[in-house]
N, C-alpha and C positions, 0 to 999 in steps of 0.2 A: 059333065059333072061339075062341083063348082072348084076341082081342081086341076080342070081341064084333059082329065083322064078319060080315054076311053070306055071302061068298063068299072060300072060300080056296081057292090056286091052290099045290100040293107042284112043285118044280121043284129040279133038281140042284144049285144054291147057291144063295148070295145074288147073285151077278152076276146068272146067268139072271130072277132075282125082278125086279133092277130092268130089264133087258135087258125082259121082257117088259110091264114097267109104261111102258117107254121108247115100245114099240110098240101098245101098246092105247092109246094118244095120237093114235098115227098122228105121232108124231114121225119127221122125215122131215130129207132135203136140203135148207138153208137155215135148220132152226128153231135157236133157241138151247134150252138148260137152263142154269139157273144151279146151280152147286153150290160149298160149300163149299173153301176152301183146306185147311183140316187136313180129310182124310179118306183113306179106302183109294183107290186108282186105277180101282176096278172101279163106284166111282161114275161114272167116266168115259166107261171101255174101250167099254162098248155103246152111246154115242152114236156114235162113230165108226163104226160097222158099218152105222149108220142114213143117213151122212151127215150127220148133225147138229153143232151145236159146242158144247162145255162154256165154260161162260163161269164162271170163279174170281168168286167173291166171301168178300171177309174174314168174320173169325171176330172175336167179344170176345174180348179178348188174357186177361181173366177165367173167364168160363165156358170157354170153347172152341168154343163153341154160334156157329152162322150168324147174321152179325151181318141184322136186318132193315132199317135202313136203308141201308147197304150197297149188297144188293140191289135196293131199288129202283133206287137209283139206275142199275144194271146196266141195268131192265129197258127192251128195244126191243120195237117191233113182231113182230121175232121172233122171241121169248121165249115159248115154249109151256108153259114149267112151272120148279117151283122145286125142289130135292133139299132136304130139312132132314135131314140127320144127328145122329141122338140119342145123346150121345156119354159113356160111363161114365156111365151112369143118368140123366143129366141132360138134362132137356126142352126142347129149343128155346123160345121165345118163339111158339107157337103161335095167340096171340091177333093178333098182330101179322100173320103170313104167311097166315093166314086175310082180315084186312084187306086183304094186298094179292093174292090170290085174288080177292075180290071188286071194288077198283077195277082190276085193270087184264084182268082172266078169265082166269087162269092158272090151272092146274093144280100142286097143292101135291102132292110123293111127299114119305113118310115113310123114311127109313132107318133101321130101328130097332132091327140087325142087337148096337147096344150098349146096348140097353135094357129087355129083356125085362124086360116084370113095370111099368111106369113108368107112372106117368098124368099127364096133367094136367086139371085141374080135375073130377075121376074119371073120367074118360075115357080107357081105353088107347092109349098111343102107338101107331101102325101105323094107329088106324080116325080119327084125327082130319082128316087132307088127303083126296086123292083114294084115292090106292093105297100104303097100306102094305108096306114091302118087308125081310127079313128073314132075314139068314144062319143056317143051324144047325150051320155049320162045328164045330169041336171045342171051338177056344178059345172060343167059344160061352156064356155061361149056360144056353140049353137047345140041346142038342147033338145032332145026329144023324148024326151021321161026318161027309159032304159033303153040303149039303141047304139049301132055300131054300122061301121060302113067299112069295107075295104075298096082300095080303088087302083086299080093295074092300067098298063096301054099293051099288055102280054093275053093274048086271047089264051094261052095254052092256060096259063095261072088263073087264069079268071076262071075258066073251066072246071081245073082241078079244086077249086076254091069251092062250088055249088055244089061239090060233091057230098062235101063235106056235111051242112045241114039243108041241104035242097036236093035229095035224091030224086024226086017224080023228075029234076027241073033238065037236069043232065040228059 
């Protein structure tokens, strides 16, 4: 893929993209996700479908980028994952949400629906957390009318992922 990810999943926008990164979690009734305050609503919109709850966390009044301390402190027992929003080119603090991936087991999505093309530390935005997720809407840099991709290196998620709006394909 052109984020060097194993497995990419074409799906009707970027909602669906995260919609189905939300449910290849098995996010569910009761989990949290934290997500960013400055972002599009459709960060949101598909936990609710799930029964799950968005839990706001601030941004650097600087970059704009999901502050990581912040978040932590957000995070509860249940908190099943964090949304990092890549926002006009600019790379979340990746080193850091990886950090708390690993002490507290959370699940890192990429939103990197404003970043095409971005790396950090040369590594494509989209393949560096769990599920990369990505609009091709118009306003777009890479555009494809109405259009969304998600993209894993985790064959279990990718799986669970096509379930979602691909049943013949599972």
């Amino acid at each position: 893929t052109f984020t060097g990810s194993k497995f990419a999943l074409a799906v009707n926008n970027g909602t669906a993209a995260l919609h189905s990164a939300y449910f290849s979690l098995g996010i569910g009734p009761g989990d949290e996700v934290i997500i960013p305050t400055y972002t599009w609503y459709a960060v949101a919109t598909p936990l609710f479908s799930l029964g799950a709850k968005p839990v706001f966390a601030e941004i650097d009044p600087e970059t704009l980028l999901l502050d990581p301390d912040d978040v932590e402190k957000r995070i509860t027992g249940q908190t099943k994952a964090v949304v990092v929003v890549h926002m006009w080119g600019n790379v979340c603090a990746m080193d850091k949400f990886l950090e708390l991936k690993k002490k507290y087991d959370i699940k890192i999505i990429e939103d990197a629906s404003h970043a095409f093309g971005a790396k950090f530390k040369g590594q494509s935005v989209g393949s560096i957390g769990d599920i990369g997720c990505f609009s091709l809407q118009n306003s777009k840099a890479i555009a494809g009318g109405e259009a969304g991709v998600l993209v894993t290196d985790n064959q279990e998620i990718f799986d669970q992922a096509i379930l979602l709006g691909h049943p013949e394909r599972g």
